[in-house]
Structure formats: C-alpha cells, structure tokens
C-alpha positions in Angstrom: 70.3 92.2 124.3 73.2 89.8 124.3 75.8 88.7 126.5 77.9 89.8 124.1 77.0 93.1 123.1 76.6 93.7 127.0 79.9 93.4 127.7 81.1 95.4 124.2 78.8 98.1 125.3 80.5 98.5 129.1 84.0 98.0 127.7 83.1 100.7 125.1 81.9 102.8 128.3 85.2 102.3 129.6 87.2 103.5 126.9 85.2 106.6 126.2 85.5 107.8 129.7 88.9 107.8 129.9 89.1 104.6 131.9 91.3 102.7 129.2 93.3 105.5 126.9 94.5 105.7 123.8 97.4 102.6 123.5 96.4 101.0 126.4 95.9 97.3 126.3 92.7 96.3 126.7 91.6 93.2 129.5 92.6 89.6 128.1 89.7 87.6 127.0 90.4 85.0 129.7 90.4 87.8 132.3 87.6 89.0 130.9 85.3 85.8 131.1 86.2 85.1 135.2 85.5 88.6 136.0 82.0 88.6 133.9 81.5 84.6 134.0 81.0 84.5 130.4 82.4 82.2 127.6 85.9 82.6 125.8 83.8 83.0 122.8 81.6 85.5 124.1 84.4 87.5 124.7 86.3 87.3 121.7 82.4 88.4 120.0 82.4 91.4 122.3 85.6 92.2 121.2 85.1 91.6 117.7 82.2 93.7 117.9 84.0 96.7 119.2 86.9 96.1 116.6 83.9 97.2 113.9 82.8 100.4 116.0 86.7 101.5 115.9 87.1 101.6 119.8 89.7 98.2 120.0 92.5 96.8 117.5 94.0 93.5 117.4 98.0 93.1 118.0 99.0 89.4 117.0 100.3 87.3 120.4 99.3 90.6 123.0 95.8 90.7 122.8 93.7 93.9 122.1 94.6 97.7 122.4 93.0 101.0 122.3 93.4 102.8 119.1 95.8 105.3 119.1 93.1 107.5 117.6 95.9 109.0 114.5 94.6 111.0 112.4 94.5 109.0 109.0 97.5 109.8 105.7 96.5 112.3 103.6 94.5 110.7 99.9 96.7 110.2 96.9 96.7 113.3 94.9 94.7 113.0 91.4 96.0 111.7 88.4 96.8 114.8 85.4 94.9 114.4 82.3 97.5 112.5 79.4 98.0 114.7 76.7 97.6 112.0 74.1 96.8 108.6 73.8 99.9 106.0 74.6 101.1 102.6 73.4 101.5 100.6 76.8 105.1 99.5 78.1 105.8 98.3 81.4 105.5 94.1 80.3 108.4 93.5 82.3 107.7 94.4 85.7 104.5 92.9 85.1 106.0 90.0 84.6 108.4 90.1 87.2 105.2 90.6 89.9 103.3 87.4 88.6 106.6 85.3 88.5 106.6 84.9 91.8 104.4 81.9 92.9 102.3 81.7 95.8 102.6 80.3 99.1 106.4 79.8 98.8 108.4 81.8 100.9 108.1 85.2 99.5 105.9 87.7 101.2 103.7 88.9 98.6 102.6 92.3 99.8 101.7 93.4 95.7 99.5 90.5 94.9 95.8 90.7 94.1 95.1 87.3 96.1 92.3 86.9 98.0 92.5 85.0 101.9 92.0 81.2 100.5 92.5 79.5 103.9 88.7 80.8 105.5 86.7 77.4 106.7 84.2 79.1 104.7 85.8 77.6 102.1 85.5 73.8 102.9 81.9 72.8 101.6 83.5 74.1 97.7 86.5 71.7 98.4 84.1 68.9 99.4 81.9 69.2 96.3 85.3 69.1 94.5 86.8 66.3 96.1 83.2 64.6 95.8 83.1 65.3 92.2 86.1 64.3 91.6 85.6 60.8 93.1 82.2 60.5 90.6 84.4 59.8 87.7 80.9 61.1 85.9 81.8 62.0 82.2 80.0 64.7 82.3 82.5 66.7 84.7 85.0 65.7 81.6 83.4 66.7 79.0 84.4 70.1 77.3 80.5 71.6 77.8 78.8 74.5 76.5 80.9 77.5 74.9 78.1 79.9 76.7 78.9 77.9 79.7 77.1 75.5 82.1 73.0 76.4 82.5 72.8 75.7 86.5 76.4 78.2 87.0 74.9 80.6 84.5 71.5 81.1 86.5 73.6 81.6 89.8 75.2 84.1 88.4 72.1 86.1 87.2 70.1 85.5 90.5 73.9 87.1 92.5 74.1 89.8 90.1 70.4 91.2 91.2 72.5 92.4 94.1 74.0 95.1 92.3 70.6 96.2 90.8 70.8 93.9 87.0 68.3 91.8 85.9 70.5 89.4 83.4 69.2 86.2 82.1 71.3 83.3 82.2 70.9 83.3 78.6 72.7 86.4 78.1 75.6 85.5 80.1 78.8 83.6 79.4 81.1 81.9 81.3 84.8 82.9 81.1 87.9 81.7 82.2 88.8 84.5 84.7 87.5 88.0 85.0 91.0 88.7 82.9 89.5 86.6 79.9 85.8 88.2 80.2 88.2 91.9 79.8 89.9 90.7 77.1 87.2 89.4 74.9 85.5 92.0 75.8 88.1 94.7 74.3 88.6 92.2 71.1 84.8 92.7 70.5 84.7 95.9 70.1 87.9 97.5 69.5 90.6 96.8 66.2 94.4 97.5 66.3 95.2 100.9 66.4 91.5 101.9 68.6 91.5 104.1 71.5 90.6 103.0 75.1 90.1 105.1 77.8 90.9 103.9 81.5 91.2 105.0 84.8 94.3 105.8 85.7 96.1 104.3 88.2 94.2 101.3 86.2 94.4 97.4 86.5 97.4 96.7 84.7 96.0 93.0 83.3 93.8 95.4 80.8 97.0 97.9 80.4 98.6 94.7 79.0 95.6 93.3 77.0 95.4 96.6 75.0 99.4 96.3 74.7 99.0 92.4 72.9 95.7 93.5 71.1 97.9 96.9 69.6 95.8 99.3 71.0 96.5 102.9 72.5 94.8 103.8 75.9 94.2 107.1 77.3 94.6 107.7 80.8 92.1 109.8 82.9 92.1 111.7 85.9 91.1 109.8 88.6 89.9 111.2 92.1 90.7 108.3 95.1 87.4 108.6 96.4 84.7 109.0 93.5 86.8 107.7 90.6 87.5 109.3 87.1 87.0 112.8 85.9 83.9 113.0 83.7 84.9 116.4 82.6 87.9 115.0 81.5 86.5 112.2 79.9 84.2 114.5 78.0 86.7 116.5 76.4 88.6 113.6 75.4 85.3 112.5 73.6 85.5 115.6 72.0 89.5 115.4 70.8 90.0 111.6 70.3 87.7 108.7 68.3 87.5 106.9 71.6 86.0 103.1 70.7 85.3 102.4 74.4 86.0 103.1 78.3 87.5 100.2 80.6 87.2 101.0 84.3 86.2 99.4 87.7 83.5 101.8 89.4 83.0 99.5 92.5 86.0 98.7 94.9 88.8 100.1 92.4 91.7 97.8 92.2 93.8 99.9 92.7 92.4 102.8 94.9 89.3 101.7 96.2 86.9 104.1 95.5 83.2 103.6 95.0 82.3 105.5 92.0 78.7 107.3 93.2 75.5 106.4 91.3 74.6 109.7 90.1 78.4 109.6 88.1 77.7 106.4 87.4 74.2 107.6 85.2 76.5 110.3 84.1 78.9 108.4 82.4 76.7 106.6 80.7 74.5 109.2 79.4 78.1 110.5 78.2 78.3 106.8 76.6 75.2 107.1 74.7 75.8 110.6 73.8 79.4 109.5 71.9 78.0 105.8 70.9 80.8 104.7 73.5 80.8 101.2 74.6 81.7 100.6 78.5 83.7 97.8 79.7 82.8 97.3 83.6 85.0 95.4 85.8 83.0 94.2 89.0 85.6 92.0 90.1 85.6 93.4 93.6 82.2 94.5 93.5 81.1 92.0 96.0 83.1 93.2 98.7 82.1 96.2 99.6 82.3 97.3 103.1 78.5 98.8 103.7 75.2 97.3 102.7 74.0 96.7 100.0 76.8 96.3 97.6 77.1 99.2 95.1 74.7 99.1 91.7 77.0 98.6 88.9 77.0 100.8 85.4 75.0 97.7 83.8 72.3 98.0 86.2 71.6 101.4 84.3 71.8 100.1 81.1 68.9 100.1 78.6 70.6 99.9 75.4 73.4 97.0 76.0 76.2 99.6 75.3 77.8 97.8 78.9 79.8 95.0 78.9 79.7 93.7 82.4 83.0 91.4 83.6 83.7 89.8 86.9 84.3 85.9 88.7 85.3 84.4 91.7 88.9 84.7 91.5 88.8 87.9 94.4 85.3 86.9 96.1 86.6 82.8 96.6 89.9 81.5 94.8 91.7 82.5 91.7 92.8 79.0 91.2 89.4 78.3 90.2 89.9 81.0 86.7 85.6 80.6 86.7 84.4 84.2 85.6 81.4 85.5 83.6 80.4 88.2 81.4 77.1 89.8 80.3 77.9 91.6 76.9 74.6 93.2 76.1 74.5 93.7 72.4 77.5 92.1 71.9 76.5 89.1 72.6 78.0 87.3 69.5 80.4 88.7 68.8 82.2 88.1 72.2 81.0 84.8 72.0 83.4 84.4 68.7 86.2 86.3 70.1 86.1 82.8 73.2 85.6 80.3 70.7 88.7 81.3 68.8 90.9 82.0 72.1 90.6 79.7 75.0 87.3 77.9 73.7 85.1 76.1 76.6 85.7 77.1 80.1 86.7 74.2 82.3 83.3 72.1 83.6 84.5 70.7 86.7 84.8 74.6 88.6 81.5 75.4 87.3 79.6 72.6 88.6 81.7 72.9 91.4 80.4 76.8 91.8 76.6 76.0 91.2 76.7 73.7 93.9 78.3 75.5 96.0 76.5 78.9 95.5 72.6 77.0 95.0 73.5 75.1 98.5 74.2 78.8 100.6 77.1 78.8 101.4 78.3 81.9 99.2 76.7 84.5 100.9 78.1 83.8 104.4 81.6 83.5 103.0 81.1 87.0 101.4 80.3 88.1 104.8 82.9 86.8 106.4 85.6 88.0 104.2 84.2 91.7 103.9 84.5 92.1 107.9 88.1 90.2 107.8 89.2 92.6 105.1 87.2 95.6 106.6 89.8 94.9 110.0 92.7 93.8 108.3 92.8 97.4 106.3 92.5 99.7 109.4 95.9 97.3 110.9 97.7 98.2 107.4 97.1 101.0 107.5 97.8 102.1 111.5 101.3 99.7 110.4 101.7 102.3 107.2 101.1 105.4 109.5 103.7 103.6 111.8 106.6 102.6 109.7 105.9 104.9 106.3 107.6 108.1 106.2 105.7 111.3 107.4 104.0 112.8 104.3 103.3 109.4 103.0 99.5 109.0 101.5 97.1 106.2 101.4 94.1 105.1 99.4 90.9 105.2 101.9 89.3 102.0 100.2 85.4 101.1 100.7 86.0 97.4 99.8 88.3 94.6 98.6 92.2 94.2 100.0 94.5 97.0 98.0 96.0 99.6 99.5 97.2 102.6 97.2 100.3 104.2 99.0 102.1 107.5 97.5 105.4 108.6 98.5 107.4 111.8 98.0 107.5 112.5 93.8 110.7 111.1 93.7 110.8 107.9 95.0 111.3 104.7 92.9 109.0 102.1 94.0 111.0 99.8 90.8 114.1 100.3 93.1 112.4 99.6 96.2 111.6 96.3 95.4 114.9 95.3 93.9 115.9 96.4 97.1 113.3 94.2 98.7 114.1 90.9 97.2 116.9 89.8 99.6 114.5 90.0 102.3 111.6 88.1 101.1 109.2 90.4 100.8 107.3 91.8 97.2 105.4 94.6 96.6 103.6 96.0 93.2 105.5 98.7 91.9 103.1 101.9 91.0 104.5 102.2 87.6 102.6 99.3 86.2 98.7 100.8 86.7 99.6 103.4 84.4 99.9 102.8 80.2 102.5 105.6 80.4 104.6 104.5 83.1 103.6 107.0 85.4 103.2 106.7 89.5 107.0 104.9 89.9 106.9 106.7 93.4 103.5 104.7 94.6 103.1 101.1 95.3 100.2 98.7 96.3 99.8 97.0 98.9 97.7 93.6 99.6 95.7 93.1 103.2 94.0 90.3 102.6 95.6 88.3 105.1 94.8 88.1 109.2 97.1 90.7 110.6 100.1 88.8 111.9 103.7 89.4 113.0 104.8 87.8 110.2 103.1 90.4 108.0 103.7 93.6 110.3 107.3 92.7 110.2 107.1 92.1 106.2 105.3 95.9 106.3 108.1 97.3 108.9 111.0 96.4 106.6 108.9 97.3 103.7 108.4 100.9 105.6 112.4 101.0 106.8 113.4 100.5 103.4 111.3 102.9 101.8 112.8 105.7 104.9 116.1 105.1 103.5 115.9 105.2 100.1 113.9 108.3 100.7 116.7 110.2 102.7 119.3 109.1 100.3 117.2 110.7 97.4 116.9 113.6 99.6 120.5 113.8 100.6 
C-alpha cells in the first residue's frame, strides 16, 4: 500500500471517530508531512484521495475541512408535457449570454466553457505552435469535405468507448458539435417539421430549429433518468413527429445519465414510428464513473441515429473540431456541409490526430472528470450556503452545469440584469425551453478550480437571488 493512501486511510480513521468533526479544519499539509515525514506531495495525494471518498473539502487560502455532512437540495421538479408544438423565441437572451467574451473581466457563471488552463493541455499547443512553424501547404489547404483520414480514425477508435463500432468512413468532421446538430436537423427535417426535445434542452438546437422554421415539442424530463417515454409515445401518437433531439449522457443542462434499458426503449419507440434520433454526446466523455455511458448509437442497427459530438467540452471550444456519424444519412448531411460552412479547418484536425494518436487524450479526460467531479460538490455546498432555503439543484453524473430552481416566481431574466453591475453572468433558465418556460431556474458553470474569486462571484450571485426573492414575496 502506499504512503499516500496510508496516511488517507488514518486521517479517514480520524474523522469517522469523531476525532476531527463536521467543519473542523483538517491538519495543514506541511504539518502533516513533519509529523509523518512524508513529502508535500504525498500529502496533498492523501488529501486528494479523501476529497473523492467525501470525507475532506477544499477551501481556497485555509487548507482542508471536514464536510459539513448537509443533506443535499432537493432535484428540480419535472418538466409538464407542452400541450402543442411551439415556434421558438427567446434569440435575445441567447444572444445577450454569448455576447459576453471570455476571459475579460466578467465572471461567467452561465457559460458552457470547459477549464482550458489544465497542463494537460500543453503537448496540443506544442503540435500547434510546431505546425504552425512547418509552413507545410498541406495545413493550408482546404482538405477533405468528409474530413481529415488520420482525425477521422481517432474518432472511431474513441467512440468504441461508448459501445459504437463506426468506421472512419462513415464519419464526418464538423465544425463544432453545434454544426454536426444543425446539419443534422437540416437532413432530415423541412420548414414547418416537428422536433421533439428534452426540456430544459440545449438552447443552441432551440435556436437551430427557430432559423431552420421549425416547431419543437417539449417533453417531460425527469433530472435523473431524462425524458418521459410515456410522454414521448403519446406525442407519437398526436403529432407527425420527423425526429427527437436530446443528450442522453451528461445532459447539458441537468445532468442526468439516461439508463440503457430507456435508452433501447426509445429506440425501439424510434423504429416503431420511423423516427430519426439526433444524439448529442457532447459531454459524453465526462462522466463521473467508469466506463463512460453507451450512447443511443451504440444500439443502432438500422442508421435511424444520428450521433453528434467534438472537443469543444472535453478540450477547447476555440478549436470548433467536432464530428458526426449520420447512419443512413450519410449523403445527405454531407450536402447540407458542403452548402453551409463547406471544409472544416485542417490545421485543428491535424492538430487533434496528433494529439489524440500520441496519448495524451485519455489522461487529460481523467484529469478533468476528477477536477469537475470536486469542483461540483464545492458549488454546490456554496449553493446550499448562499441560495435561499427551498432552492433545488440538478445532481449531475458528469460535465460542469449545474441546474438550480428557485421559488415559481422568481425571474432569473431580472436576476441577471441585476447582476451586471457586479461582474458576474449567469444563464437565465428561460432559454432551454422553446416556450420560454423555467424563467425562475438558472445554470450554473463549475468548471473552474474552486476559488475565492468564484465563491464570492456565487455569494453575490446567492445574496441577490435572497432579495429579489423576499421582495417578490413581500
């Protein structure tokens, strides 16, 4: 056994017999390491280690603390079933969320931004910076529509981990897992089509259906196993539904896993109705337990699944490198490209099959789901802390977005108007629905390493939300 796990072990001891209680700080590191003669580092592993067995938390600048052992918020309550297809609204606020640019002195809490600053990171900027200094014309050239052959195969070998065998040959690169949705929708579906989607859903497909003039359908959704398929079943039965958009693995915005057996369900429901299924695996990858979840396509066996996803959530969005693996669509998707953005850039995608063929993908994904894993249990603990009682929270098994539902009559539109004078963004709940609906929920973004900078960010987000809450109330 090591050193390590040793000490985590007799400090775990401690705290279960009473010796260290519930909000007690916990020995520094450097105290730590003269009274056991170990390394800095093997402290800060043994402490790391009990972080993932719940028994020690983090505080930025005071070193580590016995959980307060709170019970956790109550789950989001489920979406109702819409009475009737909708057109979508809600461009505006959209708008206003992606306006704001990153890294400048706004504290975007509503932002689905992955942590870009892990060293994990480097050898992708070398090959970048190396590539760049090539001058080869190849990395310049506009490339294949399908996309390049050495990215394309990485892609099939990574999606064995969800349980599909793709060829290269039947995937195509995209620009962004938002492109790979959008084509896919234009493939199949006309002006005036129905879609249905989870609801709260992403709201970069609530606004693809609004450009493309279609109507979407909103579906119950439960926060931990995802839509109803009762629901969805009688909708088949009332409305000439042309597809279902959803994203089974990691939900952006709840969370939820979606559990296998619903997963064959809904595509037996698929077959049933000659539905086609647009899967967003986006977050896929960063699940919290092992192995990653099996998507929808895995189950496939007639091509009815359209599976979309990139690296803009697993390693940067600034790369806009995604991929998707139409089925029997195939061709048609490939047209819908060609007539919208064309070729995907060459130099990411070189970039990405050097990168991902030399190794160093897998230990960044590893890295970043035991970051986020951590960084949720702080937001939330900071939620339970500076949200008003009642408030509820998504339980996520993977990714960085936190669902957060308040009393029925808050307006999380005015809470971030309220907001702005202090820096500080979040993604109003009103978006992630086609109908306008959950304007008294909001998301929340943990991606970051808990700081002070972000607890205070959450405490005035939390304060704010307390007194626009007792004024409603008042």
């Amino acid at each position: 056994m090591t050193l390590y796990v040793n000490l985590a072990e007799l400090l775990g001891a401690r705290i279960e017999q009473g010796l260290y209680r519930p909000g007690d700080r916990l020995p520094s590191v450097r105290t730590l390491s003269l009274e056991h003669g170990v390394s800095l580092s093997t402290v800060q592993q043994a402490y790391r280690h009990l972080e993932d067995q719940g028994l020690a938390m983090p505080r930025p600048k005071s070193g580590y603390f016995v959980p307060l052992g709170r019970e956790r918020p109550a789950l989001p309550m489920v979406s109702r079933m819409a009475q009737r297809p909708v057109e979508i609204s809600q461009w505006d606020q959209v708008l206003e969320l992606i306006s704001v640019a990153p890294g400048g002195d706004v504290m975007q809490l509503g932002r689905g931004m992955p942590d870009i600053s892990s060293p994990t990171l480097k050898p992708l900027l070398r090959t970048l910076s190396r590539m760049g200094r090539r001058q080869q014309v190849k990395e310049l050239s506009y490339g294949s529509l399908q996309g390049d052959p050495g990215l394309r195969e990485q892609v099939s070998r990574l999606m064995l981990d969800s349980g599909c065998q793709v060829p290269a040959e039947d995937i195509i690169i995209t620009t962004g897992c938002h492109e790979a949705l959008s084509v896919a929708i234009r493939a199949i579906c006309e002006p005036g089509d129905i879609v249905a989607v989870d609801s709260p859903s992403f709201h970069g497909v609530m606004q693809a259906l609004k450009g493309f003039g279609m109507k979407a359908l909103e579906l119950p959704t439960d926060p931990l196993t995802g839509i109803s398929l009762e629901a969805l079943e009688l909708a088949l039965e009332q409305w000439p539904i042309k597809a279902i958009q959803l994203t089974p693995s990691c939900n952006n915005p709840l969370g939820y896993i979606m559990p296998d057996a619903n997963k064959r369900a809904l595509l037996t429901l698929a077959q049933r109705y000659d539905m086609a299924i647009i899967e967003d695996d986006v977050y896929g990858d960063l699940a919290y337990s092992y192995p990653r979840p099996r998507s929808i396509k895995s189950y496939d066996g007639d091509g009815r699944v359209l599976l979309c996803s990139s690296f803009s959530k697993t390693l940067a969005p600034g790369l806009r490198t995604g991929w998707i693996a139409p089925g029997r669509y195939q061709q048609q998707v490939l047209h819908m490209k060609y007539i919208g953005t064309g070729m995907t850039a060459q130099l990411p995608q070189l970039a990405l099959a050097d990168f991902i063929g030399a190794g160093h993908y897998e230990p960044h994904l590893r890295r970043m789901r035991n970051q986020y894993a951590r960084s949720l249990e702080q937001m939330v603990d900071w939620v339970s802390r500076y949200f008003p009682p009642g408030t509820r929270v998504s339980q996520p098994k993977g990714g960085f977005m936190l669902w957060v539902e308040l009393d029925p009559g808050f307006d999380s539109q005015r809470l971030n108007r309220l907001l702005h004078p202090h820096k500080i963004q979040v993604a109003p709940g009103s978006i992630f629905s086609a109908a306008g609906k959950y304007r008294n929920c909001l998301r929340m973004n943990y991606a970051g390493k808990p700081s002070a900078e972000i607890e205070e960010a959450v405490r005035k987000v939390g304060a704010t939300t307390c007194a626009l809450l007792a004024e409603h109330q008042a």
